[in-house]
C-alpha positions as CSV (number, residue, x, y, z in Angstrom):
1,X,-22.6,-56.4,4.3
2,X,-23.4,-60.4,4.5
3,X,-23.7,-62.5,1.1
4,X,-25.0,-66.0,1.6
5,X,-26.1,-68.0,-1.2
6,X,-28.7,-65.8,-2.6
7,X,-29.4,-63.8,0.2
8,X,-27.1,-60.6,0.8
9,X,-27.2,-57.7,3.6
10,X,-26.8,-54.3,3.8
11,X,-25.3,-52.6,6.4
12,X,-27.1,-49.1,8.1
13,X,-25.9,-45.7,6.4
14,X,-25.3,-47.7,3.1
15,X,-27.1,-48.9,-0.1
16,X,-25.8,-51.8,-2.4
17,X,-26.1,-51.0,-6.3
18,X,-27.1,-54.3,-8.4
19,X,-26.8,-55.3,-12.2
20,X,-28.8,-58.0,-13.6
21,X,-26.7,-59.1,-16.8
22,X,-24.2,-56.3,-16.7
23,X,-27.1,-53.6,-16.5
24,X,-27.9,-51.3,-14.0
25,X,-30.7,-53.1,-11.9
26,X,-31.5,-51.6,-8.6
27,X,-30.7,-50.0,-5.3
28,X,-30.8,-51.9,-2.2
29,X,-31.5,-50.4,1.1
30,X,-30.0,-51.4,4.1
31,X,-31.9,-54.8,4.8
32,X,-31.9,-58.6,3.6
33,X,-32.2,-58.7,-0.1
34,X,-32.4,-61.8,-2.5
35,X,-30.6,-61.7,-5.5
36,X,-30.7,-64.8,-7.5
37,X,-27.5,-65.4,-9.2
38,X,-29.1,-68.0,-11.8
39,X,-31.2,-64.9,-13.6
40,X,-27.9,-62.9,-13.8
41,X,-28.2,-60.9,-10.7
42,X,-25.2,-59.5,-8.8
43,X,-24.3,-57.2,-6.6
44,X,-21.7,-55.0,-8.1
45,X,-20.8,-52.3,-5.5
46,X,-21.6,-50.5,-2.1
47,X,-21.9,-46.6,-1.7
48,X,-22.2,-44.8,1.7
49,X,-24.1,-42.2,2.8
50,X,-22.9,-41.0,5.7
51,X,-21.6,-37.6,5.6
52,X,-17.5,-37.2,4.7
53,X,-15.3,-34.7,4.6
54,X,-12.7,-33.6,2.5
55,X,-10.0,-30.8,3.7
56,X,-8.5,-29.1,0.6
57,X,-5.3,-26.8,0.1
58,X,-5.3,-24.3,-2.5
59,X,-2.4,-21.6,-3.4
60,X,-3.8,-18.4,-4.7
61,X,-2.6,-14.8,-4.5
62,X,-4.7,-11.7,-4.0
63,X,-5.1,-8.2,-5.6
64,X,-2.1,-6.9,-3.7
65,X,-0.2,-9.7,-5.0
66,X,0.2,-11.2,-1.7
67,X,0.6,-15.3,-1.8
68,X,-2.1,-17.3,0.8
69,X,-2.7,-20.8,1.2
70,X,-6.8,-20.9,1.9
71,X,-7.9,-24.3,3.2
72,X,-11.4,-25.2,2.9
73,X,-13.3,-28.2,4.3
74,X,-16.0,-29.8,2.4
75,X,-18.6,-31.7,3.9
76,X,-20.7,-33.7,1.6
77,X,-22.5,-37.0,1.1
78,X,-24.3,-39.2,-1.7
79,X,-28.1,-38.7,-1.9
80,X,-30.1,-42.4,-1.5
81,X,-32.5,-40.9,-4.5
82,X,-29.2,-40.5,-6.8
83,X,-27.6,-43.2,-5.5
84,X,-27.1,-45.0,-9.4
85,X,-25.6,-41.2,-10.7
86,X,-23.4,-41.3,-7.4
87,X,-22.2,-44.6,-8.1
88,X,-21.7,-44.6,-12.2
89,X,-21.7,-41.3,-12.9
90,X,-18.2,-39.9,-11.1
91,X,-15.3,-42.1,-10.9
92,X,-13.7,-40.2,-8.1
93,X,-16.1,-37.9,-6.2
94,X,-13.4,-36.4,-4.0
95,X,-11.2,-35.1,-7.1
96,X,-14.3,-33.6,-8.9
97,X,-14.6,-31.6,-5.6
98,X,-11.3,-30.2,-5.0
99,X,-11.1,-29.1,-8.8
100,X,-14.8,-27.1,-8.0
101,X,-13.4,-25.9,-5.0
102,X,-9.7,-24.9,-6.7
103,X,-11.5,-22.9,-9.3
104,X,-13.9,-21.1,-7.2
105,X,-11.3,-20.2,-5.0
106,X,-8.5,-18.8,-7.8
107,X,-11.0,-16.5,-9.0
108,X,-12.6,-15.1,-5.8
109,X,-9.8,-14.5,-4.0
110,X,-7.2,-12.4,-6.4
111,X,-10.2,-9.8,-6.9
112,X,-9.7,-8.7,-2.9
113,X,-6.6,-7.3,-1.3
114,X,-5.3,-9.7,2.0
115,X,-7.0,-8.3,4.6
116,X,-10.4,-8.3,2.9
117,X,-9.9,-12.3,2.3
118,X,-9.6,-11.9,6.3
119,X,-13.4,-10.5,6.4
120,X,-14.8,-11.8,3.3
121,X,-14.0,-15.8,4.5
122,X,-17.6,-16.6,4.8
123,X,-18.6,-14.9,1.6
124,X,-15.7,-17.1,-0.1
125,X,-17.0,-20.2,1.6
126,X,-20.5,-19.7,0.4
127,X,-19.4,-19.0,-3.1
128,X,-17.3,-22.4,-3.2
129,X,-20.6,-24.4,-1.7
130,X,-23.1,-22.9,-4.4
131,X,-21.0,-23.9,-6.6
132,X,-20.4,-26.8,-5.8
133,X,-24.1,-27.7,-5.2
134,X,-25.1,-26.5,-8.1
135,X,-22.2,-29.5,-10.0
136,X,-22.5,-31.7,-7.5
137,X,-26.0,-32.5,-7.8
138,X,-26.0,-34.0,-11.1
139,X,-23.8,-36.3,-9.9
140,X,-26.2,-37.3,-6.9
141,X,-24.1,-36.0,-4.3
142,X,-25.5,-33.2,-1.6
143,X,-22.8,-30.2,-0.5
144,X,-23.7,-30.5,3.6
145,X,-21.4,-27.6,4.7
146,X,-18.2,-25.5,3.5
147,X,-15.8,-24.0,5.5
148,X,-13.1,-22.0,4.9
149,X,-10.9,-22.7,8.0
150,X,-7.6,-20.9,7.8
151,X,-6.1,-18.3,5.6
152,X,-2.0,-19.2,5.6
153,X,-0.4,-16.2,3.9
154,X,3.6,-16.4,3.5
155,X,5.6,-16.5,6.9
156,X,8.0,-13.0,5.4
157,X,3.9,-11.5,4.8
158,X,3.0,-12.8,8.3
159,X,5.7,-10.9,9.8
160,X,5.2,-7.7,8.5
161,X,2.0,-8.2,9.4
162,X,2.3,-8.2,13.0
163,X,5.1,-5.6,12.8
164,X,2.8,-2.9,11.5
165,X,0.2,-3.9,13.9
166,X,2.5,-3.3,16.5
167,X,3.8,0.2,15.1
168,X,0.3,1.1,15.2
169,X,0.0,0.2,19.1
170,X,2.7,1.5,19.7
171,X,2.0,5.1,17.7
172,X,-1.4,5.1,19.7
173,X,0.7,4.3,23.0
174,X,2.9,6.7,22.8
175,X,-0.1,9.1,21.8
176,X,-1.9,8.4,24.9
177,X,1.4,8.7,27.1
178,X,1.9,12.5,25.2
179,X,-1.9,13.0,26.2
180,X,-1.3,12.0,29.9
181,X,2.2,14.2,30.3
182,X,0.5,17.4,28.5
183,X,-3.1,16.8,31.0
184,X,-0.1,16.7,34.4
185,X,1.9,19.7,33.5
186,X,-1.4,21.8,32.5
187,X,-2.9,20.5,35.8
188,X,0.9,21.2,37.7
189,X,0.9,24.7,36.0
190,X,-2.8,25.6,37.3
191,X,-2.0,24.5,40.9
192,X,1.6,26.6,40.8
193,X,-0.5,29.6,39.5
194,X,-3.2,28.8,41.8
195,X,-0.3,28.4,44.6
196,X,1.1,31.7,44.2
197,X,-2.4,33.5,43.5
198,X,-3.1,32.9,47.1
199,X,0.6,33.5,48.0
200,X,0.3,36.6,47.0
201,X,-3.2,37.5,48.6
202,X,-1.4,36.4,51.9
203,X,1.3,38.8,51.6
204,X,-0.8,41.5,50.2
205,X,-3.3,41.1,53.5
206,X,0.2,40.4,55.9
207,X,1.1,43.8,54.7
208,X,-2.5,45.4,55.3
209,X,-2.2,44.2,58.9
210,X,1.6,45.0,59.6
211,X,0.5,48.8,58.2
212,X,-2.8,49.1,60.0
213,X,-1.3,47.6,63.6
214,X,2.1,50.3,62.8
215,X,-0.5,53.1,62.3
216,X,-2.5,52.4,65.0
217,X,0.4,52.0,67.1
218,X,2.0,55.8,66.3
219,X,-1.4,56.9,66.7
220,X,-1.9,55.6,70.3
221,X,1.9,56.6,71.3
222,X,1.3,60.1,69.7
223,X,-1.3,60.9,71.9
224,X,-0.3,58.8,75.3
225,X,3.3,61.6,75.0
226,X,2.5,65.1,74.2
227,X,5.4,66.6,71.7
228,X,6.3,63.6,69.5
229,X,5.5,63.7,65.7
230,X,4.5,60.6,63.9
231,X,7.5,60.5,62.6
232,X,9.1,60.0,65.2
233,X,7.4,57.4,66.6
234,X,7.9,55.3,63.6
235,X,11.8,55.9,63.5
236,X,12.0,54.2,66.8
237,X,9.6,51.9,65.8
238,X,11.1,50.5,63.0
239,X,14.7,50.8,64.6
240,X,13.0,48.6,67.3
241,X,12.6,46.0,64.4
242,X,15.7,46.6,63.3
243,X,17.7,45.5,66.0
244,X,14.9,42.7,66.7
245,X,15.7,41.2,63.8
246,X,19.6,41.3,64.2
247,X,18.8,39.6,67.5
248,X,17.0,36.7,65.7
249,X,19.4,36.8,62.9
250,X,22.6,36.4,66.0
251,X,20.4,34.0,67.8
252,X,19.8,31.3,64.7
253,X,21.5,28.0,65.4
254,X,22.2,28.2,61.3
255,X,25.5,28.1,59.5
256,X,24.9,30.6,56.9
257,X,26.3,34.1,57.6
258,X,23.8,37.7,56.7
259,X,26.3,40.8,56.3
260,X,24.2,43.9,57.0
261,X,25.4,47.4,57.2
262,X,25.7,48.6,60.7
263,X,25.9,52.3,62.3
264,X,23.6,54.8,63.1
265,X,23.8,56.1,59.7
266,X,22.9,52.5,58.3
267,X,20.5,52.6,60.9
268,X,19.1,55.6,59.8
269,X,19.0,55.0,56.3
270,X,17.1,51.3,57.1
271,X,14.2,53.4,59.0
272,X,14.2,55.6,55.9
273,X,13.5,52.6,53.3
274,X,11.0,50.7,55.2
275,X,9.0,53.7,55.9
276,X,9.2,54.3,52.8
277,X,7.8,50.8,51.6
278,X,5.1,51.0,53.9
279,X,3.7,54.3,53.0
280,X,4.2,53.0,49.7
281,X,2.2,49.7,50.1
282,X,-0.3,51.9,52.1
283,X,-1.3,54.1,49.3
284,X,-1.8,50.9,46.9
285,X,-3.9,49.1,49.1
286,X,-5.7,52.0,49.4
């Protein structure tokens, strides 16, 4: 702004207010504008409109009596239609604001508990610019935009905070570990019983065979030498075995020593149990 004589200029984004005699006058737009000074003219003040902002902190507490700092930023601007209210009707725009903003705040946030403040911020930040627009007005300002832009609560409140939420992870951690133990030993107990299902089937049909390949053996030797019995046949048989396995069991290259009773009694008595057990497995499979 330029003042030359009677000649004064207004800058862009600004108007100039004017009395003639101490009395409002008029509103000059950005431009050259005559005033002359000899019928009483002057310029008495400049207002801006460009759009300004104003960050405000206000202390509150909420339902759960929980202190928080909220912080809001204001946006706002005088209107060139209102420019006179603007400029006589407020003598500081930026306190009348912050008290608007104060009380809005203090009594929308102590009806909600902490974490709703968390989800309700945009609700609060309406609430503070109707308000404020609907005051503000009469004084020939304009509310651009309000923004709540942080929520401080207390640094002790802080702290809990996080350590519950990390309680919680940790409760649905351990959860999901439990889950993944209980899934391996269910699936490690089906594959044992699965394991010894077909363990058994292989000893059940290892059995069949040693019994069908003994009985067709006494039945070929029974007839290839007139006069023996089947009974005898399988006493030699299985004494065969017997001293095939003592072989093996002299033979191993292992350090571990097998006591077994020897004699032709023991001998004897050995044939007697495994025929026996194989007769015995014979009529189940059967």
């Amino acid at each position: 702004m330029g003042q030359s004589l009677c000649c004064t200029q207004v800058d862009q984004s600004t108007v100039a207010v004017t009395e003639q005699f101490g009395k409002f006058s008029n509103v000059l737009e950005p431009g050259c504008h005559c005033l002359p000074s000899c019928f009483g003219y002057k310029l008495v003040g400049l207002l801006s409109l460009r759009v300004q902002q104003l960050d405000i902190r206000c202390e509150t507490k909420t339902k759960d009596n929980v202190f928080v700092t909220v912080v809001a930023s204001i946006q706002y601007r005088a209107m060139a239609n209102k420019a006179a209210e603007a400029f006589y009707k407020l003598t500081n725009p930026r306190e009348q604001i912050q008290a608007y903003v104060f009380d809005v705040i203090r009594a929308s946030v102590p009806k909600q508990e902490l974490d709703m403040v968390f989800e309700q911020k945009n609700e609060i930040a309406k609430a503070v610019e109707e308000e404020l627009e609907k005051a503000m007005s009469t004084y020939g300002f304009e509310i651009v935009q309000t923004l709540i832009v942080d929520i401080e609560p207390d640094v002790h409140v802080k702290r809990a905070m996080n350590e519950i939420n990390a309680a919680a992870r940790l409760r649905v951690a351990a959860n999901e570990k439990a889950e993944g133990e209980k899934i391996l030993q269910i699936k490690k107990a089906e594959g044992e019983a699965e394991s010894k299902y077909l363990s058994g089937l292989g000893i059940a049909r290892q059995r069949q065979a040693i019994v069908d390949g003994l009985r067709d053996s006494v039945l070929a030797f029974s007839e290839n030498v007139p006069g023996t019995s089947a009974k005898d046949v399988m006493d030699m048989v299985l004494v065969t075995q017997y001293f095939d396995t003592m072989k093996e069991i002299g033979a191993s290259s292992k350090s571990s020593a097998v006591f077994i009773p020897h004699g032709p009694g023991a001998v004897k008595d050995v044939a007697s149990q495994i025929r026996d057990g194989l007769l015995q497995a014979e009529s189940v499979e059967k």
